[in-house]
C-alpha positions in Angstrom: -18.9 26.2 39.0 -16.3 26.1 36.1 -14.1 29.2 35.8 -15.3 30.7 32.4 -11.1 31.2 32.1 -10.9 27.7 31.5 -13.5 27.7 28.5 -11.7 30.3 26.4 -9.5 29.3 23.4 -5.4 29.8 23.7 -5.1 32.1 20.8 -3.2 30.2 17.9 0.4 31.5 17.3 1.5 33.8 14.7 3.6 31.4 12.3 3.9 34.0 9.0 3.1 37.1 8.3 2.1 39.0 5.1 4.0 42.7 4.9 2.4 44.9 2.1 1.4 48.4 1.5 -2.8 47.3 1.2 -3.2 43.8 1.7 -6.9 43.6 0.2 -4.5 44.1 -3.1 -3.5 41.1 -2.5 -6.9 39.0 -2.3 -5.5 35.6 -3.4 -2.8 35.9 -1.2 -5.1 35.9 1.4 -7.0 32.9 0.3 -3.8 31.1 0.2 -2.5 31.9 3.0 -5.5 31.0 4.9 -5.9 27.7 3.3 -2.2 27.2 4.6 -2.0 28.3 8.0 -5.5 28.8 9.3 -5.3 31.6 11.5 -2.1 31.3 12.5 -0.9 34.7 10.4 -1.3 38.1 10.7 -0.4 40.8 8.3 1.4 44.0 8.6 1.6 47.5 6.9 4.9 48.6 5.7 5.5 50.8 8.5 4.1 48.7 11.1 6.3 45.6 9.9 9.3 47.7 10.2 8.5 48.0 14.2 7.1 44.1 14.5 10.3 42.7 13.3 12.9 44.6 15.6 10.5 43.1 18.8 10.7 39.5 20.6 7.1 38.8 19.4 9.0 38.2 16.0 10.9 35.1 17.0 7.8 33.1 17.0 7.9 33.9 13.2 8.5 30.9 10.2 8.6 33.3 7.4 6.6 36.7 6.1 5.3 36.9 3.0 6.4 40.3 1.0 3.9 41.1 -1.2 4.9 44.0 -3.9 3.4 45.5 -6.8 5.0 48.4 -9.4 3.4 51.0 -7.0 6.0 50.0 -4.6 9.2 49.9 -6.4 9.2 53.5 -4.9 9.8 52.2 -1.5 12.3 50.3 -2.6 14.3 51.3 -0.1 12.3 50.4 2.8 11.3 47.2 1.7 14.8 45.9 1.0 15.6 47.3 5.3 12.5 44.9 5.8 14.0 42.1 4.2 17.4 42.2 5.4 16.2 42.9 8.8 13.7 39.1 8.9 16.5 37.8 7.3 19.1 38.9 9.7 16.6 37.7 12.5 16.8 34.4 10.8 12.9 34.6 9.6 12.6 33.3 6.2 11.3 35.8 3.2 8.8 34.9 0.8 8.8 37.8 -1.9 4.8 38.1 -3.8 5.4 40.6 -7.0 3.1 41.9 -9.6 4.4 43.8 -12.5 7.8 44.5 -10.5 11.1 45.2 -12.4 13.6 42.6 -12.7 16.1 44.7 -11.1 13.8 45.3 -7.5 13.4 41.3 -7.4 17.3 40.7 -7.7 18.0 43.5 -5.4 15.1 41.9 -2.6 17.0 38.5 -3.1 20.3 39.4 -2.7 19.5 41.2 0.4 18.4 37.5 1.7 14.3 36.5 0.3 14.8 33.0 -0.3 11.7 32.4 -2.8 9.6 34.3 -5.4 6.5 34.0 -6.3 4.9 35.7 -9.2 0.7 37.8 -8.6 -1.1 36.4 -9.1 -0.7 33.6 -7.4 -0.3 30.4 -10.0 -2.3 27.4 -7.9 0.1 25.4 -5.5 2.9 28.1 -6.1 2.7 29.6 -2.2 2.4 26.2 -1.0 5.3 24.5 -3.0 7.3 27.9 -2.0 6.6 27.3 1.8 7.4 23.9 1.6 10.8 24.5 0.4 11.6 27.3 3.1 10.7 24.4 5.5 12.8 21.5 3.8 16.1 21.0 5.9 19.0 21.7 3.8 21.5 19.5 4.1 25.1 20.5 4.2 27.4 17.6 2.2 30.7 17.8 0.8 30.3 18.4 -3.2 30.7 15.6 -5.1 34.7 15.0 -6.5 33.4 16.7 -9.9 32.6 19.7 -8.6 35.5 19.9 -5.4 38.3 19.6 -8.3 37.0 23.0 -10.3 39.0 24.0 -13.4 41.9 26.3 -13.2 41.8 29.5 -15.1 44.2 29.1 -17.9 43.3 32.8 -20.0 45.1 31.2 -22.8 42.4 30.2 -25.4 40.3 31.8 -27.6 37.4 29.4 -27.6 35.1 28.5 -30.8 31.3 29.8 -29.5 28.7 27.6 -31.0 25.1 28.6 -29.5 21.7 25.9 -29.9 18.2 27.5 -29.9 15.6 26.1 -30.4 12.9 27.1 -32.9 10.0 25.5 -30.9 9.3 23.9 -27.7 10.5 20.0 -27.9 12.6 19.9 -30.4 15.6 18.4 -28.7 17.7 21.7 -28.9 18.7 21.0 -25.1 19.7 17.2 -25.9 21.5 18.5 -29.2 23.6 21.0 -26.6 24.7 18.3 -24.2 25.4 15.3 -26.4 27.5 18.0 -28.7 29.4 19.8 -25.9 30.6 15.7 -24.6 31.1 14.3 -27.9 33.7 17.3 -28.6 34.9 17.0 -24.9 35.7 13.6 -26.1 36.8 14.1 -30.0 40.1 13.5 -28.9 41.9 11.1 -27.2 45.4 12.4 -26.8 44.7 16.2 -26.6 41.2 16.3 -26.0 39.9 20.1 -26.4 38.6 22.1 -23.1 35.3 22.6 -23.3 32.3 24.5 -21.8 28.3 24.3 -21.6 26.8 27.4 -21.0 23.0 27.0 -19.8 21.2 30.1 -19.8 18.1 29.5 -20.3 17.1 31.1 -16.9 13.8 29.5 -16.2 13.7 26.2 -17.7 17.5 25.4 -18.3 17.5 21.7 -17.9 21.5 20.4 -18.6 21.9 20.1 -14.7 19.1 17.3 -15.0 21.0 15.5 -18.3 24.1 15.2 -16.8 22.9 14.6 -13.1 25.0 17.7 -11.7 23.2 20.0 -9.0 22.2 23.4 -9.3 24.0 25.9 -7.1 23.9 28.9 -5.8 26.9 30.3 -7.0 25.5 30.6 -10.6 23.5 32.9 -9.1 25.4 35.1 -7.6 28.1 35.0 -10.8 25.5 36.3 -12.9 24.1 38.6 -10.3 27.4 40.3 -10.3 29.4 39.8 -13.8 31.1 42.9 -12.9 33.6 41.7 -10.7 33.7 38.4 -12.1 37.3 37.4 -13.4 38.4 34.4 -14.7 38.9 32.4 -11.6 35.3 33.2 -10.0 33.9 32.1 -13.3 35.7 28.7 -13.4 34.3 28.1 -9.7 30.9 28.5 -10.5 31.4 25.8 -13.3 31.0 21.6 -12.3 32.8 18.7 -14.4 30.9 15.7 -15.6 33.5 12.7 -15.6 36.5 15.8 -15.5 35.7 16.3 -19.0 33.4 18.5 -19.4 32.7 22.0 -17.7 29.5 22.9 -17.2 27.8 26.5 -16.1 24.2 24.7 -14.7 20.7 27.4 -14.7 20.2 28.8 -11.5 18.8 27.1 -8.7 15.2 28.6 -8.7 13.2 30.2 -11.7 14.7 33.8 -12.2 13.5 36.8 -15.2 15.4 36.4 -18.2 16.3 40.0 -18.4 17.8 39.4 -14.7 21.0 39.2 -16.4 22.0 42.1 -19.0 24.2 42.0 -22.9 26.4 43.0 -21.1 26.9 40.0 -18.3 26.1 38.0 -21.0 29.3 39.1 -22.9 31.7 39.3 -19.8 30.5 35.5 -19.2 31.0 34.6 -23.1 34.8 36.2 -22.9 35.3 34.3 -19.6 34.0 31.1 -21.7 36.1 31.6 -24.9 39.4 32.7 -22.7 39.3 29.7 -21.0 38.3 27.0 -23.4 38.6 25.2 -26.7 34.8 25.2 -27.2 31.5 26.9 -26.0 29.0 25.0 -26.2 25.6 28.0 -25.2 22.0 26.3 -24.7 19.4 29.2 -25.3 16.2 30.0 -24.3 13.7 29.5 -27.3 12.5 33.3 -26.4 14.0 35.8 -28.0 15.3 38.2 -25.2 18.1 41.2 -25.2 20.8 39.5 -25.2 20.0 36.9 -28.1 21.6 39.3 -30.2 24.7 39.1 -27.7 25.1 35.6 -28.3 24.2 35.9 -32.0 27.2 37.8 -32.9 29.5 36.3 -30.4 28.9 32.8 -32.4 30.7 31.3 -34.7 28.0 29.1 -35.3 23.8 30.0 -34.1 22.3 25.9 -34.6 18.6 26.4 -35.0 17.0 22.8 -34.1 13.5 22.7 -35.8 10.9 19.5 -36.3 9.4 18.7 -39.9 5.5 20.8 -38.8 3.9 24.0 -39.3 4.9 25.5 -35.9 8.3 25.2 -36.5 7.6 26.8 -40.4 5.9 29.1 -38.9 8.7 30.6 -36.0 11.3 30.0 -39.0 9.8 33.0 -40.3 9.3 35.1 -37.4 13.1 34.3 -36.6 14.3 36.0 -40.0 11.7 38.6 -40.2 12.6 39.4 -36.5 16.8 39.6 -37.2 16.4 41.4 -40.6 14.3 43.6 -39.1 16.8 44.4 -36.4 19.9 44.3 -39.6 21.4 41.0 -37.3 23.4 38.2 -39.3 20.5 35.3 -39.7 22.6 34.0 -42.1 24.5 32.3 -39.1 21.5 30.4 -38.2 22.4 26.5 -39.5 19.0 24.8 -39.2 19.3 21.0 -38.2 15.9 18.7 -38.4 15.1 16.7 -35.8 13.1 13.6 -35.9 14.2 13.6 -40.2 12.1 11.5 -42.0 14.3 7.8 -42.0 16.4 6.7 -45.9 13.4 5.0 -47.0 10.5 7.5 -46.4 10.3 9.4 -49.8 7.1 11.0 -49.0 9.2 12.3 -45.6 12.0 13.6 -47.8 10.0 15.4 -50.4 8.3 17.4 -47.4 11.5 18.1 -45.9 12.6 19.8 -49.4 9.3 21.4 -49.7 9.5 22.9 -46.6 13.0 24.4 -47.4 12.3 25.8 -50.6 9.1 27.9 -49.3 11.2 29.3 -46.2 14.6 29.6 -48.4 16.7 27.5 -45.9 19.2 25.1 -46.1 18.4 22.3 -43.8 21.9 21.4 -43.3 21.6 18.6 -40.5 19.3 15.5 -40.4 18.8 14.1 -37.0 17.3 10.6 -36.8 14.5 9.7 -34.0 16.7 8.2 -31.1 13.6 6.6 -29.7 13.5 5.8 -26.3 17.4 5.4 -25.5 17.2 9.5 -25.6 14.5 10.2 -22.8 16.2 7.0 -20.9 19.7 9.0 -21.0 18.3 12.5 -20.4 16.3 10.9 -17.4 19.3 9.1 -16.0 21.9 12.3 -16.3 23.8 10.2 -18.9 25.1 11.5 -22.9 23.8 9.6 -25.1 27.8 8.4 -25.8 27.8 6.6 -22.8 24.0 5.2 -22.4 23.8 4.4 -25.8 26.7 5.0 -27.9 25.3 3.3 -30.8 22.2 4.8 -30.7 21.6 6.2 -34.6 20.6 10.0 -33.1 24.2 9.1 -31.2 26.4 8.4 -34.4 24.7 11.7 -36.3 26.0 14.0 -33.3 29.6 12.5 -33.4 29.7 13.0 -37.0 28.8 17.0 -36.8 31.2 17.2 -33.6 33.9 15.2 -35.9 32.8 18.2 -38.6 32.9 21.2 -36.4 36.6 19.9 -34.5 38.2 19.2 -38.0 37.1 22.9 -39.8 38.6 24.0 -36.7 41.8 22.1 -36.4 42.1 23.3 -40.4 41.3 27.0 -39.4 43.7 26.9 -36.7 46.8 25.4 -38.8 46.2 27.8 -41.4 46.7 30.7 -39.3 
């Protein structure tokens, strides 16, 4: 007779837990979590986890999933002893918020959560956020670019120049790059210093068009402006060709309001103190610190395409900084995609367009066509992939414009 031992299932192992104060909160968490590991996870109270994780059952543990909601933030406290204690034990946090302060999250991931995942759950998003805790990371040397950083030089009073765009797609990202190299290249003999600031937070994309990684140290310079001086802010930047210095978005999706007017401004004087030219790529949302950067400017580019949406924010934009008494008389709109010399019926629109909205449309950009994607997908400016390229020639001539009002400014003073 078989031993009924023998016909009794090994229980599976406990690969992840969920921590949280009600779990049943949390109901598509659940789903997910069962969809990934079976019933290979348990979940934990708050005070039970506290217990679990100081035990050797933990070892067995890939990763817990924190999952928070505003209730929450005040335990604070606890929650970050939670996190530092799995990470300490080398288990992997995966933070779950709902409606939780900006301030909580970067606390929770400095203390060592590796991912963050918004409630509820976007579909895929705990999947693609377990995947990555269990992608080896490999350790290599930086490339030469970013080995060789700057020196801090605190002699410069830099010329800010900020791009945001009006609407989604309307190049303002492209516009920021292919400026910021053609000025880094304006001059042969005594070419100017200058520095691309990406802080769009959440969608920053100038690491992917000029091929340069994202690292953590952006992070953790804008996680702690306070005691940032000149020569931490240079080592958080990366060189493209040795020419130009680039401050990439953080490595993984963060708040916009992470950061404050105030970090934004100690990162601006950093920028300016240290280079000929700041070159700021903005998100198109209008956060806090837009008005930071507004009056830190010398000039606020406002890229915009020839349709209604862009009409449309136009107005929103002015009505929103006259409201607020901010100078949106710096805003210099340039039209992308502009209707080619020999499209009349293009041209009259465009004038339409700026006499209903009172604007000057100072700047005509040309369709680049495919050569644009090409270079943006390949980490290339457009001066290198395509140098003759029409959208190509109409940047050099506004970077030839900006460097020469500033070389007259300069010897007038």
């Amino acid at each position: 007779m078989a031993s009924s031992v023998a016909l009794k299932a090994e229980p599976a192992p406990i690969l992840a837990c969920t921590i949280s104060r009600d779990v049943q909160n949390f109901d598509l968490l659940i789903e997910d979590m069962e969809a990934e590991l079976g019933e290979s996870w348990g979940d934990l109270s708050l005070e039970d986890a506290g217990i679990f994780l100081n035990q050797p059952d933990a070892d067995s543990l890939e990763f817990v999933a924190v999952a928070i909601d505003k209730e929450d933030e005040k335990n604070v406290a606890a929650i970050s002893d939670l996190v530092k204690t799995a990470s300490d034990r080398g288990i992997k946090v995966i933070v779950i918020a709902e409606d939780v302060s900006p301030i909580v999250l970067h606390q929770l991931l400095r203390l060592g959560a590796e991912e963050f995942v918004p409630y509820p759950l976007p579909d895929g998003a705990l999947h693609d956020a377990i995947e990555r805790l269990r992608k080896p990371k490999d350790v290599a040397p930086p490339p030469a670019s970013v080995a060789r950083a700057p020196k801090a030089s605190g002699d410069r009073d830099g010329v800010v120049l900020a791009m945001h765009g009006l609407a989604g797609g309307v190049g303002s990202t492209t516009f920021a790059v292919n400026l910021a190299w053609e000025l880094a290249n304006i001059d042969k003999k005594e070419p100017p210093r200058v520095c691309l600031l990406d802080l769009d937070l959440q969608y920053g994309s100038v690491a992917t068009y000029l091929d340069l990684p994202r690292r953590e140290a952006v992070f953790e310079l804008l996680s702690d402006t306070e005691s940032m001086d000149d020569e931490a802010f240079m080592q958080a930047l990366q060189a493209h060709k040795d020419k130009l210095h680039v401050l990439t978005a953080p490595p993984e999706m963060l708040p916009l309001d992470l950061i404050s007017p105030e970090d934004v401004s100690r990162i601006l004087a950093a920028a300016q103190a240290n280079f000929d030219y700041v070159v700021v790529d903005m998100p198109s949302t209008v956060v806090q610190w837009t008005e930071t950067v507004l009056n830190a400017a010398h000039v606020y580019f406002a890229p915009l395409e020839l349709d209604m949406r862009s009409a449309q924010n136009i107005l929103r934009m002015i009505r929103a900084l006259k409201a607020e008494d901010l100078p949106f008389e710096k805003l210099r709109y340039i039209l992308n995609r502009a209707p080619k010399f020999t499209d009349l019926a293009g041209k009259s629109r465009v004038k339409r367009m700026a006499e209903t909205l009172n604007i000057d449309i100072e700047v005509m950009m040309p369709d680049g066509g495919k050569a644009v994607n090409d270079a943006c997908d390949q980490g290339v400016p457009l001066g290198e992939a395509a140098p003759r390229n029409n959208l190509r020639k109409e940047i050099l001539k506004l970077a030839t414009s900006v460097h020469e009002h500033n070389q007259a400014v300069i010897a007038e003073a």
